[in-house]
C-alpha positions in Angstrom: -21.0 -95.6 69.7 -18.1 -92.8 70.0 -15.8 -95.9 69.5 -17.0 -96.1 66.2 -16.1 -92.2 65.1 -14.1 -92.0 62.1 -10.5 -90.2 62.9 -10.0 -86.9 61.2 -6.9 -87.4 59.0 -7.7 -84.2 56.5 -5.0 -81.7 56.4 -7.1 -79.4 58.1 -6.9 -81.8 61.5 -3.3 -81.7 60.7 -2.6 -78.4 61.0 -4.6 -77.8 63.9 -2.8 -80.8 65.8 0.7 -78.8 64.9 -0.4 -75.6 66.4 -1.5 -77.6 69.3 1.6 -79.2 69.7 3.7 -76.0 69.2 2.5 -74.4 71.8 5.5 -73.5 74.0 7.7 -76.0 72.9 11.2 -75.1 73.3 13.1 -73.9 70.2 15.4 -76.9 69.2 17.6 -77.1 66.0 15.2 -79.8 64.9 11.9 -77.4 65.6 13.3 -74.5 63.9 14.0 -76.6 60.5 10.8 -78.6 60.5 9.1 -75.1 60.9 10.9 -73.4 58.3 9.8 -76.8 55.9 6.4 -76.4 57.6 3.9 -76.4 54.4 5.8 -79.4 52.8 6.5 -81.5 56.3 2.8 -81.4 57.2 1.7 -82.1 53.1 4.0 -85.2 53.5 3.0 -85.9 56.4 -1.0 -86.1 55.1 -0.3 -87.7 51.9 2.0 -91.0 54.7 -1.4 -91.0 56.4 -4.2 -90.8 52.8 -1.9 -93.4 51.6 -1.2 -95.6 54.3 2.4 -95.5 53.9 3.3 -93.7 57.3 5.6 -95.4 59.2 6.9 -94.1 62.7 10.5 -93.3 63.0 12.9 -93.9 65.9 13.1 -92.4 68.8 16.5 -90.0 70.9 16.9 -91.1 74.2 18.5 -90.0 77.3 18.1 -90.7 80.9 17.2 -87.7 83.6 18.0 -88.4 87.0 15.8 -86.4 90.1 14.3 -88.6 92.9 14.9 -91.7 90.6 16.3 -92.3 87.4 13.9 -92.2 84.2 15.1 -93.4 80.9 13.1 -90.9 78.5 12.6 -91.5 74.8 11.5 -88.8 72.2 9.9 -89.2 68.6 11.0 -86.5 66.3 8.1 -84.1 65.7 7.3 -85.1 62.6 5.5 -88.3 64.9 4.7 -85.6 67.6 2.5 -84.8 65.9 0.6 -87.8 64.7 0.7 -88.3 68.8 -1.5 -85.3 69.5 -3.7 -86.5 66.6 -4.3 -89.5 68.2 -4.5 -88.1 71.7 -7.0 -85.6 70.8 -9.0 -88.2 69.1 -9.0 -91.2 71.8 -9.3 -88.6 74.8 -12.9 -87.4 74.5 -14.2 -91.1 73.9 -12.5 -92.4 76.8 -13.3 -89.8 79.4 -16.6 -91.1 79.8 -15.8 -94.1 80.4 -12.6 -93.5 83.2 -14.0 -93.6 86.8 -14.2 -90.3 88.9 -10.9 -91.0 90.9 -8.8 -90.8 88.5 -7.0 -87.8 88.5 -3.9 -87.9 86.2 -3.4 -86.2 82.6 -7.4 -85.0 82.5 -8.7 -82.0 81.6 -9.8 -80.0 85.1 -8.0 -82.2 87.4 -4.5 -82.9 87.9 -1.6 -83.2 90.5 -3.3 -80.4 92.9 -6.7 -81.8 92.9 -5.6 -85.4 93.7 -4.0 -84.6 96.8 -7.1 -82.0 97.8 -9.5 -84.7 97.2 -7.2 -87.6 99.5 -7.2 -84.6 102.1 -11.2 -84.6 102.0 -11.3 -88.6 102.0 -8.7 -89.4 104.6 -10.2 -86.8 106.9 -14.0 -88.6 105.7 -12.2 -92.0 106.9 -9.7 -91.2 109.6 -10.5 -94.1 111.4 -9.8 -96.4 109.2 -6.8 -97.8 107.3 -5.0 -97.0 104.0 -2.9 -98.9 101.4 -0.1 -96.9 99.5 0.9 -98.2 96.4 2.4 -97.2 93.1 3.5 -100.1 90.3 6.9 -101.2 89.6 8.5 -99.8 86.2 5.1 -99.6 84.9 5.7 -97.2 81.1 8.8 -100.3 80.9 6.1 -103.5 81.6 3.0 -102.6 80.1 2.2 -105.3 77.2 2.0 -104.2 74.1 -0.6 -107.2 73.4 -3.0 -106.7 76.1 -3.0 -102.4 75.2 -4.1 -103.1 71.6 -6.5 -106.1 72.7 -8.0 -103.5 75.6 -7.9 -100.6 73.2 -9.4 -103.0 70.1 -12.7 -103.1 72.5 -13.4 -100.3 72.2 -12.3 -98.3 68.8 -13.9 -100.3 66.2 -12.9 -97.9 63.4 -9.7 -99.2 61.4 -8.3 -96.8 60.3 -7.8 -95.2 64.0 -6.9 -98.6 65.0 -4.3 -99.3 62.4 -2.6 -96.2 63.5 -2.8 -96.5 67.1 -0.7 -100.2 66.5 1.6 -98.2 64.6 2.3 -95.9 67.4 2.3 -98.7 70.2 5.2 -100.9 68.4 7.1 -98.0 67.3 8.7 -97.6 70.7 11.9 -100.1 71.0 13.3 -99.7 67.4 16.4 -98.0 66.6 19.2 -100.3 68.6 22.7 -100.6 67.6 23.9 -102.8 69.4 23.2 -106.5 68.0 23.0 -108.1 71.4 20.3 -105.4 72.4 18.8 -106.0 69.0 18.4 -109.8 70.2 16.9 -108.7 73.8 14.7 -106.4 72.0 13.2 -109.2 69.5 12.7 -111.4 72.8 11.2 -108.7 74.6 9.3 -106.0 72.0 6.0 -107.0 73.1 6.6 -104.8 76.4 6.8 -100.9 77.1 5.3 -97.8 76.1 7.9 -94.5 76.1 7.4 -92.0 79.3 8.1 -89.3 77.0 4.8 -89.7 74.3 1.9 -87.8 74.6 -0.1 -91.0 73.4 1.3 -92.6 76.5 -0.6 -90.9 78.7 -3.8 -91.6 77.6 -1.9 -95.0 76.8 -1.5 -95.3 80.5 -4.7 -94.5 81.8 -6.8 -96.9 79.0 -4.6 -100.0 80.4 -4.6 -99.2 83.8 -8.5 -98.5 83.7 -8.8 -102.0 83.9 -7.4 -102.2 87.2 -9.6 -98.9 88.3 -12.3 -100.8 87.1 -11.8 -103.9 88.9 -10.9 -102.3 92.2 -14.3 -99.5 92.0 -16.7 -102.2 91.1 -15.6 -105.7 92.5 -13.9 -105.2 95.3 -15.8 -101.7 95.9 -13.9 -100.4 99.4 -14.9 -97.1 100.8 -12.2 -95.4 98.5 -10.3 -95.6 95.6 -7.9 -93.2 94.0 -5.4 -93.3 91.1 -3.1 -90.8 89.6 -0.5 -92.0 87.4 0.9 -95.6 88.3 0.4 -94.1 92.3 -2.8 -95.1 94.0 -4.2 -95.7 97.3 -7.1 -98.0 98.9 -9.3 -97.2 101.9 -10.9 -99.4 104.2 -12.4 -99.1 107.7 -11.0 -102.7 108.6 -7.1 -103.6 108.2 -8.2 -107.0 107.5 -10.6 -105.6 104.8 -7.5 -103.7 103.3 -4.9 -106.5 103.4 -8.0 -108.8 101.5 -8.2 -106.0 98.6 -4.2 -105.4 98.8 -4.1 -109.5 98.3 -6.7 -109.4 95.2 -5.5 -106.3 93.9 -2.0 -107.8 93.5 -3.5 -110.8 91.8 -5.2 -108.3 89.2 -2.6 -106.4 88.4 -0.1 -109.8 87.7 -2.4 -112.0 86.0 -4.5 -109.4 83.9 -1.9 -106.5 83.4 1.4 -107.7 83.8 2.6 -105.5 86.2 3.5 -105.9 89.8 3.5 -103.0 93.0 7.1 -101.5 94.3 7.7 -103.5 97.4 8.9 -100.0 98.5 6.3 -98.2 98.3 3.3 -101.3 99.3 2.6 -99.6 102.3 -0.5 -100.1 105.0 -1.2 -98.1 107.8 -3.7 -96.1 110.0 -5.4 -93.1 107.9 -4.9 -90.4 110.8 -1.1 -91.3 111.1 -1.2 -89.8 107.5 0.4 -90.5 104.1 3.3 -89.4 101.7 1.8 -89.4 98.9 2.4 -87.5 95.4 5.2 -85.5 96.5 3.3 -84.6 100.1 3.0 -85.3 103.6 -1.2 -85.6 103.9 -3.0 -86.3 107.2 -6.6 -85.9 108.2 -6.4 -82.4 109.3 -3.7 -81.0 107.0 -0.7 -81.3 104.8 2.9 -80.6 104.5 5.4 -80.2 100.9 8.1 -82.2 101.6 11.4 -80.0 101.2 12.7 -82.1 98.1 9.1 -81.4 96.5 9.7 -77.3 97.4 13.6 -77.3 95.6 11.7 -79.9 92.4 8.6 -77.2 91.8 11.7 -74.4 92.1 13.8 -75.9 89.9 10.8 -77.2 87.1 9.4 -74.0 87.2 8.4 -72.8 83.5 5.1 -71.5 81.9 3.8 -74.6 81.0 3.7 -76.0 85.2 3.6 -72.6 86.7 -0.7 -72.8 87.5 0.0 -76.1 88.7 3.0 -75.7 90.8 1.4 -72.1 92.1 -1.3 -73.6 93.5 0.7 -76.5 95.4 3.4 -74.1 96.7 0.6 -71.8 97.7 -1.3 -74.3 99.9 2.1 -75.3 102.0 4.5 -72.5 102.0 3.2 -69.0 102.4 6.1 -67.6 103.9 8.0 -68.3 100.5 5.0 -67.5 98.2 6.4 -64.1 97.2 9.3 -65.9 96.2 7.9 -68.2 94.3 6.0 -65.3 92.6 9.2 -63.0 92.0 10.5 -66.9 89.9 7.4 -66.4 88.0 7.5 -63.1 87.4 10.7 -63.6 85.5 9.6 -66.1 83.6 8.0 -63.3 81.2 10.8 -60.8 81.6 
């Protein structure tokens, strides 16, 4: 059983999970000196993890504000890159075991393909009805408890497990403020940081539960997740409210979590959806204006395949714009 695979914690591994996480970083005051202290930081780093002594430290935050305001939280790189470690090492067991429709943070899918493959589905189903939803605050409410328990099912292998605990209570440390190191005690067995790498495999393990549940018990003619956004197909309205009614159930007394009431949406499939940053009916799709100036302004070499390829699908009177932006990306 994969869950049983040892986790690689030789230097060598190490190494090879710094260069991964290097890789277009931006140069901050805090790369450039842990680079220049490279050999030692990642010796360290090794002899923490041999000796079970590693302890993960706290975490900068700041809050960026774009269609809603996101309170980010960022290890230093010195954890950074025990999070690329561990997602490296939980991804390839868990793959096999997500459902199809799940299309966030996975290797040959992404932002693009989820909204091709609603296209294809709500053309498939246009007469019948769909239900919009995404989940309240989810990174803030998932429980800490109910990760480890999931994740403890399937990675039998200590060591792994020992770290991965490490990793899920680090977040929430660090407070100043004695009244917010009171609410914290109270409330430390919730939330996972938006800005870890672990996270997102973090997110997709917990939430798999819910995929799970929805694909194989309630089993309507489609189901598709990316992120904390999903959406639920049925031929019948009553059909849908019945799987909206259960699905809420789930999600509260298995999960935690609960849906947006402002995004819990049901309606006809050929009256169309707005859905991941697009306007997607049976017979076509739109980019929403705010989603054109987001891609514009986001633009850098890490998103550029991504964002080409949605801009290129919606707007190709601006496409040679968008190309002259990417062209200077390398000047």
């Amino acid at each position: 059983m994969m869950g049983n695979v040892s986790i690689d914690l030789s230097l060598n591994n190490i190494w090879q999970s710094w260069f991964k996480f290097k890789k277009e970083k931006k140069t901050t005051k805090e790369f450039i000196y842990f680079q220049y202290y490279l050999e030692d930081n990642l010796w360290r780093l090794y002899l923490d993890l041999y000796q079970n002594t590693y302890r993960h430290g706290p975490y900068r935050r700041f809050t960026i504000k774009e269609n809603k305001r996101r309170d980010l939280a960022v290890a230093a790189i010195r954890d950074r890159v025990i999070h690329r470690l561990l997602y490296e090492y939980l991804v390839p067991i868990y793959n096999k075991i997500f459902i199809y429709d799940v299309w966030s943070c996975r290797k040959n899918k992404g932002l693009l393909g989820a909204i091709e493959r609603t296209q294809v589905l709500l053309k498939k189903y246009s007469g019948g009805f769909i239900w919009r939803a995404d989940i309240a605050k989810f990174f803030d409410n998932v429980n800490k408890n109910t990760l480890i328990n999931i994740i403890s099912r399937k990675i039998k292998n200590e060591t792994a497990l020992n770290l991965i605990k490490k990793v899920v209570a680090s977040y929430g440390r660090g407070r100043d403020n004695e009244r917010e190191r009171e609410r914290e005690r109270v409330n430390n067995a919730r939330g996972i940081p938006i800005g870890n790498l672990t996270s997102q495999i973090f997110a997709n393990i917990y939430l798999n539960e819910f995929d799970r549940f929805v694909k194989h018990f309630l089993k309507p003619k489609f189901y598709l997740r990316y992120g904390d956004d999903f959406i639920i197909i049925a031929e019948q309205k009553t059909a849908l409210e019945y799987f909206r009614s259960r699905a809420i159930q789930f999600l509260k007394n298995n999960l935690g979590l609960a849906i947006n009431p402002k995004n819990d949406i049901i309606l006809s499939v050929r009256r169309g959806i707005y859905f991941l940053g697009t306007r997607i009916y049976p017979a076509g799709r739109r980019l929403k204006s705010k989603s054109w100036h987001r891609a514009v302004n986001r633009l850098n070499s890490r998103n550029v395949a991504s964002y080409h390829g949605l801009i290129s699908q919606h707007y190709s009177k601006k496409i040679k714009y968008f190309d002259w932006l990417i062209s200077n990306l390398h000047e």
